[in-house]
N, C-alpha and C positions, 0 to 999 in steps of 0.2 A: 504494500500500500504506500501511496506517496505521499511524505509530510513536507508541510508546507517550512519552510525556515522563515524563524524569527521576524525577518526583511519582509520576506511578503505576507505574514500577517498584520505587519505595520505598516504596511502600503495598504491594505484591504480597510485596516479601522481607517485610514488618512481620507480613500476614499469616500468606503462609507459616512464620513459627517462632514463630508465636504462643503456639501449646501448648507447643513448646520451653522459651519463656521463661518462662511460669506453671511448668510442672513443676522447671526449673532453680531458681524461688524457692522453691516447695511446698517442694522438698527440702530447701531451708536455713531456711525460717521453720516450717514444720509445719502452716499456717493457709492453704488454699485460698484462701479472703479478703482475706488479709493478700497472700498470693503475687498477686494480681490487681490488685490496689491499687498495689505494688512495678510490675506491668510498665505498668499504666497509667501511672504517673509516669515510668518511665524513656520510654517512647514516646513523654509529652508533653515529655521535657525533650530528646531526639532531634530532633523534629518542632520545634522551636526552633529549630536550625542553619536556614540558609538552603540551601536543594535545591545551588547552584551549589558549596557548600562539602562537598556530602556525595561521595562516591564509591560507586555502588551497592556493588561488589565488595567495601567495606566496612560496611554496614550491618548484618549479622549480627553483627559482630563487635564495632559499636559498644554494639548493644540490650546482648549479653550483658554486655560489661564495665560498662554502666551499672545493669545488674540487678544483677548483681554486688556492684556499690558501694555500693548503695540497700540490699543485705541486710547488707550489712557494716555500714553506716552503723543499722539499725536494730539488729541486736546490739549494738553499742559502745551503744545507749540502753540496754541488759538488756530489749530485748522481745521477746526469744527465746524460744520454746517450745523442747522437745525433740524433734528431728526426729522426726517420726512418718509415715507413709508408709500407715494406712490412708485408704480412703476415696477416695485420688490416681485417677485417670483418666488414665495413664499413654498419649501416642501412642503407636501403633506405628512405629517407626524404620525394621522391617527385617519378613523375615517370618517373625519370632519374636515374639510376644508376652510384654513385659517383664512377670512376675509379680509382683506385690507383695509374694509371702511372701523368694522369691528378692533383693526390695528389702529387707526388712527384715531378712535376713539378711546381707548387704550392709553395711548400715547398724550392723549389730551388729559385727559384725569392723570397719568403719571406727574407731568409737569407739576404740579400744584403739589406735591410731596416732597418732602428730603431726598436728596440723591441716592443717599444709601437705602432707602428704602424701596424708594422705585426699582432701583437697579435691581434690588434683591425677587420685588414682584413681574418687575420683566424676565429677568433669567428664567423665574419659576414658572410663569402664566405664557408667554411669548417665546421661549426658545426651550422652554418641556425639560428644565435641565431639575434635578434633583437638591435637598437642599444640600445633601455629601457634598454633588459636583458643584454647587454652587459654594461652599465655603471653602472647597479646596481651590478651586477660580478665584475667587476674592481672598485668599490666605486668610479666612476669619472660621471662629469657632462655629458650629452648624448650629451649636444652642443662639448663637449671638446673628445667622443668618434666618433661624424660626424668627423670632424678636423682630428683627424689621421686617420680615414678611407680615407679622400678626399688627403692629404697632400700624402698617403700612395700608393693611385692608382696613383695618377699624377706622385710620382715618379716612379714607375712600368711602365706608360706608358710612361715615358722619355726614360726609361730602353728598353723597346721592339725599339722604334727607333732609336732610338741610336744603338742598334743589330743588326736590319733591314740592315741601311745603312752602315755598314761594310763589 
């Protein structure tokens, strides 16, 4: 039977969350281009490690926190657009198809929260990421990524009644 080597099982995850990784930058830079550019670099600054140093069961979680870093690292230059969400070619995750208008509605209530908290209910709500992968992406403790998630929706759901009753 033929096994696959190390390499091409980390070519196979690379591929597999390819779209993942473009749409998780799309969402923070606004620029399809820009987002492609970001996964490109984080892939080739990945694909540096030496294979014996990687652990497959880790390489989803290395791309995303180096995507991550590379969008953080491009804001702190101010070359940020304003998240915009037309245009994206969204995967399908599940067998619902994620709507753009539903994204940008999304995207509208985030604004009006703390950074860290958005961020925490975008990763979780918009790019289907777990709270694990989300604290090892943000180097933060997963009790302290539950916390802005919950602090995050309660204020959102203050937010809708509060709109409600007006």
């Amino acid at each position: 039977m033929f096994r696959k080597s190390k390499r091409e099982i980390i070519n196979g995850i690379i591929e597999d969350n390819l779209d993942y990784l473009v749409r998780f930058a799309y969402y923070r830079t606004s620029n399809r281009s820009v987002a492609e550019d970001i996964v490109y670099d984080a892939i080739l600054k990945f694909l540096e490690r030496k294979p014996e140093n990687i652990r497959p069961e880790s390489v989803r979680m290395y791309l995303f926190r180096i995507v991550h870093n590379l969008c953080l690292d491009r804001s702190r230059t101010g070359i940020r657009n304003l998240v915009s969400l037309e245009g994206l070619e969204i995967a399908d995750t599940s067998s619902e198809i994620f709507d753009l208008e539903d994204a940008d509605r999304i995207n509208v209530c985030l604004d009006g929260l703390p950074t860290r908290e958005a961020e925490v209910i975008r990763m979780n709500v918009v790019d289907n990421l777990s709270f694990v992968e989300i604290s090892a992406i943000l180097a933060i403790p997963q009790s302290t990524a539950k916390s802005r998630y919950k602090s995050g929706m309660d204020k959102l759901r203050k937010s809708f009644i509060n709109n409600k009753k007006s």
